[in-house]
Structure formats: structure tokens, C-alpha cells
N, C-alpha and C positions, 0 to 999 in steps of 0.2 A: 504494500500500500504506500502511494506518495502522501508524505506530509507535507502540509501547506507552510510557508513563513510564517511566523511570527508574524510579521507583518502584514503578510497574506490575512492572517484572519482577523486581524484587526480593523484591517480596510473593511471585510468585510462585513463585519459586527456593525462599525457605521453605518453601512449601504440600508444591514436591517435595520436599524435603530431609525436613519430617517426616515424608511422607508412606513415600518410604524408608526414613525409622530404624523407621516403626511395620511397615513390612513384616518389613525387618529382627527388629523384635524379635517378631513374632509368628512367624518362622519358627523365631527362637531360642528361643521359648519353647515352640512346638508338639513340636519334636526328642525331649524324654523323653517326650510325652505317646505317640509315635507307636511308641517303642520299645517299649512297654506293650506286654503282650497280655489283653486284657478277658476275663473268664471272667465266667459270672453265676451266682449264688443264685436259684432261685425255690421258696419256702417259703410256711407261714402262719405269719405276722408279728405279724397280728390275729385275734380272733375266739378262740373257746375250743379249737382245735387249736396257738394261738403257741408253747408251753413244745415241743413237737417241732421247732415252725420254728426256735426257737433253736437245738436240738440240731444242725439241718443248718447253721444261722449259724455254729456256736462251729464246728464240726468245719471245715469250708472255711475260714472266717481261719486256723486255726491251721495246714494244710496251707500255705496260701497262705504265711504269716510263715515257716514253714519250708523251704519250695522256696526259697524270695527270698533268704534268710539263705545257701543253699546257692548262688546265684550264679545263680537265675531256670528259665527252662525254654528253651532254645536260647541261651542270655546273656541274655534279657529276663526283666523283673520281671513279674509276674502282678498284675492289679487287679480286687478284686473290683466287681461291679452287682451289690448285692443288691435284689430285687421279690415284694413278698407278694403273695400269691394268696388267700388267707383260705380256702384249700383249698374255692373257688369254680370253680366252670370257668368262669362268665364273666370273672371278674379272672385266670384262667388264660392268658386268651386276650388279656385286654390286657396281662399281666403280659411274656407271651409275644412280643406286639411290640414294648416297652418292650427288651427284650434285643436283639431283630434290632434294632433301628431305634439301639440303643449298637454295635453291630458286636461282639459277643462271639461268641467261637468255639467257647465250650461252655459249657454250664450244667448246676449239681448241680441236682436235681431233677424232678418237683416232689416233694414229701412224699405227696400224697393221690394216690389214682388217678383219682378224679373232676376233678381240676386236668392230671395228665399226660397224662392220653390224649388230651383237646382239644388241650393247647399242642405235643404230637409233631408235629402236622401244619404251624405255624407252623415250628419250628424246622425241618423238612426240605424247606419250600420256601426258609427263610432258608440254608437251607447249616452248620446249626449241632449241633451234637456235645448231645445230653441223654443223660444217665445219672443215673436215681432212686438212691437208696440207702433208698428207702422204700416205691415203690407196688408193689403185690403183684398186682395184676390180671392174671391174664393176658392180656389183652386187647390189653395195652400192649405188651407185643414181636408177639404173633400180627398185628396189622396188618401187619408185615413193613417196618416203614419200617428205613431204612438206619441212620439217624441216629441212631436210639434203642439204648440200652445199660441194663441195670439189673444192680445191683451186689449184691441182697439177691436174696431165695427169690422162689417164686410162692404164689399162693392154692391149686392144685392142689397141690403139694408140701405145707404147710403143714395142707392140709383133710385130708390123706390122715390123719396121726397124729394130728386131730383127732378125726376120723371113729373109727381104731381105739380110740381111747381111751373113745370115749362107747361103743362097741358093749360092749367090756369091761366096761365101769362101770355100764352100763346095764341088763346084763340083769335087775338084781334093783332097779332104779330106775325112776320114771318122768322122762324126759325134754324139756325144750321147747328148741327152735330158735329164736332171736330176733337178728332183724338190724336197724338203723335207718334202712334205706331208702337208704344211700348205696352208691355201685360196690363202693367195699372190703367195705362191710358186707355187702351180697347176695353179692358174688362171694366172701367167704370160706366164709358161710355154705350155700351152693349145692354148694359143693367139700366141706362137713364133712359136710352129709349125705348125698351120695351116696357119701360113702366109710363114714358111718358105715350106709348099705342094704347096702352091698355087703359087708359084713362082718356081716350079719344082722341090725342092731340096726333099731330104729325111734323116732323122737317120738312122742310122748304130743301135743304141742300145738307148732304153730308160727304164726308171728308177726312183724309188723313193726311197731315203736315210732316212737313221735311224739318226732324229738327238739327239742333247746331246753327243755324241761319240767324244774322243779327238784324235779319229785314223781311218782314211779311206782308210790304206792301204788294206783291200780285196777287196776295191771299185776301187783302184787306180788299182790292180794286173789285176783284170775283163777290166777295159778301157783298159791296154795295151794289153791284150791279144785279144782282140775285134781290133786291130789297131786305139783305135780310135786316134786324132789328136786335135780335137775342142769340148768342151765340155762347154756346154750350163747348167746354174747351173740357177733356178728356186730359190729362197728362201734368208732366210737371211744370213747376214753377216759372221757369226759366223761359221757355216758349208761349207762355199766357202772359208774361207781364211784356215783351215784347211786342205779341199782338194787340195788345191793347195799347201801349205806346204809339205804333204804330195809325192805329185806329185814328186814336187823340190828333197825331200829328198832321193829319189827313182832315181833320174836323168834322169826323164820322162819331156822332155816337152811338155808336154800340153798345149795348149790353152786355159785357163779358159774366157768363157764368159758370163757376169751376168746383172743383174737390178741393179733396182737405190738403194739395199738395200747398196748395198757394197760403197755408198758416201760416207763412212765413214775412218775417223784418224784410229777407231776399226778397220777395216780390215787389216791396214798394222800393227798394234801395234800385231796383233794375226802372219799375215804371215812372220814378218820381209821382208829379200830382196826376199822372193820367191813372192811376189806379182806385183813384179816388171814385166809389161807389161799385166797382167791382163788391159782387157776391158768391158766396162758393157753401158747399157744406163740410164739414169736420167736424172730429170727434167733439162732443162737450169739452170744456177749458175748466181744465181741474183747478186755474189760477184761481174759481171763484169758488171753491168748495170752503165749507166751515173749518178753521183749523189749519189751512195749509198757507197763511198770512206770511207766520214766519220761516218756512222754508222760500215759500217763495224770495221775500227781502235779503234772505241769505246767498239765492244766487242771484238777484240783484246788485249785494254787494259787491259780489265779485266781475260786473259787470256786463253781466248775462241775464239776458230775459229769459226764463223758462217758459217760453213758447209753443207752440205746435205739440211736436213728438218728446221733449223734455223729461214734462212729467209721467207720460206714459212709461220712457225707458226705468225711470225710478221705481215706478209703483210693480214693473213686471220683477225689478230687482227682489222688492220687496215681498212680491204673492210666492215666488222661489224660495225665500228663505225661510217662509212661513212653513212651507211645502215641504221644507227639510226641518226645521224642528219637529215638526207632526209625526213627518216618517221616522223621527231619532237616527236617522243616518242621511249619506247624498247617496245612495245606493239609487240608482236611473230607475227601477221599477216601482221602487217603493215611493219615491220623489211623485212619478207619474199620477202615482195613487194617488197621494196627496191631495195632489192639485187637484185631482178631478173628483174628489169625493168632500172637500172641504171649500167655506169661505174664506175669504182673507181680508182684514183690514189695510186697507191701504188709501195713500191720499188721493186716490183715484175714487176712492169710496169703500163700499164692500163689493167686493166681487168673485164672482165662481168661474166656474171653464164646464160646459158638456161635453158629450163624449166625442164629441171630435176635436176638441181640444178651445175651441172658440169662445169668449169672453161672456157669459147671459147676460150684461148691464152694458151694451155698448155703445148708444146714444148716439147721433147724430143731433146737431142744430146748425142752422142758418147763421154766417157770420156776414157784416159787412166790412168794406175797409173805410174809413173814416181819419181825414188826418193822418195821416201814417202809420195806421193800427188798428188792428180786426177787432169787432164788438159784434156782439150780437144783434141783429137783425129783427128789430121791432116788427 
């Protein structure tokens, strides 16, 4: 048998020795990381949908800082992953394995419906909890997956009062239908006219818009020469405050009427005063619920209106974490139980999920824009 140096196994002894303390320390160091529990954000981040993705950003930190301040969710601290999607379904889909492949156990989101309904299928073979507080498709719980939860209305809810509305307003009007080609945009706009046949009414001219365009006066020259009078915009924010811009600039007025994308500061920051009397529908504004004064003022303070999608992303934080103390674990089936068998207090109000995972309290109202800011619609 060869004998090693002296020195040989000296050197050696060190190698183990550091080799221990680095185990050591990495075991010590891993200990809070493992008490975490990973939740994620998947929003648009980027691209001209961002100012909403913040809205679901600010609302989940602030949840988040608030549970943790409260002493965590089973004793453990919550950490957010947040991943933009650019309200892309292919960055949906990567955004979507970016989360399973951090091991989170549930995710707010996504904001668009053309991002959630690809990434459902990710998160339910991952084993992972998604609840929108934004996409209105219904498409998105009818798949029937387990996993998915949505905390706001549907497009069928939503198109129903859209629809009554244009029938009403329409009979002595001419009307056009205009959606921009995206899931939300078709599927809301699909839902407002068959509600607004079903109540007698009819278009004058319908239509799908080219978006990305900072100009829709051929679109604008077509509705006047069509007479039309009320114009019913399907889609996001960004392409209605444009048309309507537009309109103004032309000294048409038109009636721009929309969803709940245009909740947004975005909308008037793009139409200036031409946005002024635009109406649309969206979810109830949780800003006026009893009790929710001082959160609100708290993300006030920090310089942010909790607008639109805001307080929805907080309250979905919130009906989650409820969902896991009930079950006494984040165990994915037991969590599902949860939520579908129980209420939840939350600043959205109380609310439950039936069995296809959809919100029973989801409310729709009529908001106008007035002054630089949506109010409700006397």
C-alpha cells in the first residue's frame, strides 16, 4: 500500500474541512430560502398594455407586504416571481414555464385573455393555482381545467348590459361594432351583439381594426360616411383612445362605447380632452367599498392610483391565502378545495368561485370618463 505525505493528507483534510463549512453554509443559507413560498405575477410589463400590468404588479406587492407584515401565510413569508407576457400568448407560454420551472404555487394572472388561456394548460400540468383578476373570456374557465380561478366578471355577463344598452340607445341611432382582432376584443364584442339582437336592436356597420396604427382617420372617414352615431369598440385601451382622438380631431362626434379595458389613467393620458364622455363597462370599483379608504390612500401615497385591475390583483392574493389556511397546507388539490367550497373576505367584498372556477359576485357597472377620470354613470 502507498502512503500519502504528510503533507498529502493535510492538504487534504483542508479540501474536507472546506468542503464541509461550504456545505454547511449552503445548507444554512438555503433554510429561509426554503421557508418561502413562491407565488408569481404574470402580466404585460412591456409593450403598450404595461400601465394595467402594473396595476396587477402594485396590487400583489402590496397584498404580498401585507400578509408578511401579518406573520406570512401558514408562518411562511410569500415571495413574489414576477414575468411579463406583453399580453403575447407566445411569451404567455414561456412566461408560463418561467413560473413552473421557479416552483410557485400560484400565480395572479394573466391580465389579457389571449396570454391566459394558452398559459392554463402549463400551469395545470405544473400543478399550479392561476386566478386572473382581468381576463374576461369565457373560454378561460369553460375548458374546465381544475387549476384555473378568475376573480373578475365574464364577456357574456359584461356583453349582456352592453348589448341592452346599444339596443336602447340605438333605436333612433345608427350603430357600428368594432373589435381589434384580439380574444378579448372578438369575444366581448360577439357577446354585445348578440345581446344587443336579442333585444331587437341591430348594427349599421361592423368591423375589425388594424391595431399598432397611430391614425384611424380612414376608419373615422368610413363611420361618418356610414352615419354612424355610436360606436361600440371591442379591444384595448390603446386603439379606442386613438379612435376617439381621432374622431374629436375630425369634429365628429361620436359616441365611443367600450369595456372594462379603457379603466384606465392610459386612456385619457393617450386621448387628452377628447375622451371626455366616452363610456364603457367594468368591473365594480372596489375604491368605493366600506373599509378599503385606507388601503387605498396607502397606495396613493406611494403615488399610484389603484385603479382598474389593482385591487382585483390584491383581493385574488388575498381569497388564495385564505384558500391555504383553510386547507392547513399549499398542497394544489387541497388549495382547489378551498377555494371552491369556501367564502373569502376580501376588499373586493365576500366572495366565492363555482365549479368552474368563476367569481358568483362579479358585477358589472357603467362608468363615464369625466375630467380625466372614470365615475360612475348616472
Amino acid at each position: 500500500m502507498l502512503m500519502q505525505p504528510c503533507g498529502g493528507r493535510l492538504a487534504m483534510e483542508r479540501i474536507l474541512s472546506r468542503f464541509a463549512a461550504a456545505v454547511i453554509f449552503a445548507v444554512a443559507g438555503a433554510a429561509p430560502a426554503s421557508a418561502e413560498i413562491l407565488i408569481g405575477m404574470a402580466g404585460a410589463l412591456t409593450g403598450p398594455n404595461a400601465y394595467q400590468g402594473e396595476q396587477q404588479q402594485q396590487g400583489v406587492e402590496m397584498a404580498i407586504a401585507d400578509i408578511n407584515s401579518a406573520g406570512g401565510v401558514l408562518g411562511q413569508p410569500l415571495r413574489l416571481i414576477s414575468v411579463d407576457d406583453a399580453c403575447d400568448s407566445g411569451q404567455a407560454i414561456a412566461a408560463a414555464h418561467k413560473l413552473a420551472a421557479e416552483k410557485v404555487v400560484f400565480v395572479v394572472g394573466h391580465q389579457c385573455s389571449g396570454a391566459s388561456i394558452p398559459a392554463a394548460g402549463v400551469y395545470e400540468r405544473a400543478g399550479i393555482i392561476q386566478m386572473t383578476p382581468a381576463s374576461t373570456n369565457p373560454r378561460l374557465t369553460e375548458e374546465g381545467r381544475p387549476n384555473v380561478f378568475r376573480i373578475c366578471g365574464r364577456d357574456d355577463q359584461q356583453g349582456a348590459i352592453a348589448g341592452a344598452y346599444l339596443a336602447a340607445r340605438g333605436r333612433n341611432a345608427k350603430i357600428a361594432i368594432l373589435n381589434d382582432g384580439s380574444i378579448y376584443g372578438k369575444g366581448i364584442t360577439e357577446e354585445t351583439q348578440r345581446h344587443l339582437h336579442q333585444h331587437g336592436g341591430a348594427e349599421t356597420l361592423l368591423d375589425e381594426i388594424e391595431t399598432g396604427l397611430n391614425d384611424y382617420s380612414p376608419l373615422i372617414a368610413k363611420l361618418q360616411a356610414a352615419g354612424i352615431q355610436i360606436a361600440y369598440f371591442g379591444g384595448y385601451y390603446r386603439e379606442a383612445a386613438i379612435l376617439i382622438r381621432n374622431a374629436r380631431e375630425q369634429g365628429y362626434n361620436l359616441q365611443l362605447v367600450s369595456g372594462d379595458s379603457i379603466a384606465s389613467e392610459a386612456f385619457v393620458q393617450v386621448t387628452g380632452e377628447a375622451g371626455e364622455g366616452t363610456i364603457f363597462t367594468s368591473f365594480r370599483d372596489p375604491r368605493r367599498n366600506p373599509g378599503v379608504a385606507s388601503l387605498v390612500e396607502r397606495f396613493r401615497q406611494t403615488g399610484f392610483e389603484p385603479e382598474g385591475y389593482t385591487l382585483y390583483s390584491y383581493g385574488a392574493v388575498q381569497a388564495w391565502a385564505q384558500a391555504v389556511t383553510k386547507a392547513g397546507s399549499i398542497e394544489p388539490q387541497a388549495v382547489m378545495g378551498a377555494l371552491r367550497s369556501n367564502e373569502f373576505d376580501t376588499i373586493l367584498g365576500r366572495v366565492s368561485f363555482d365549479a368552474k372556477g368563476d367569481v358568483r359576485q362579479p358585477g358589472f357597472e357603467w362608468f363615464i370618463w369625466r375630467s380625466g377620470r372614470y365615475v360612475p354613470l348616472e
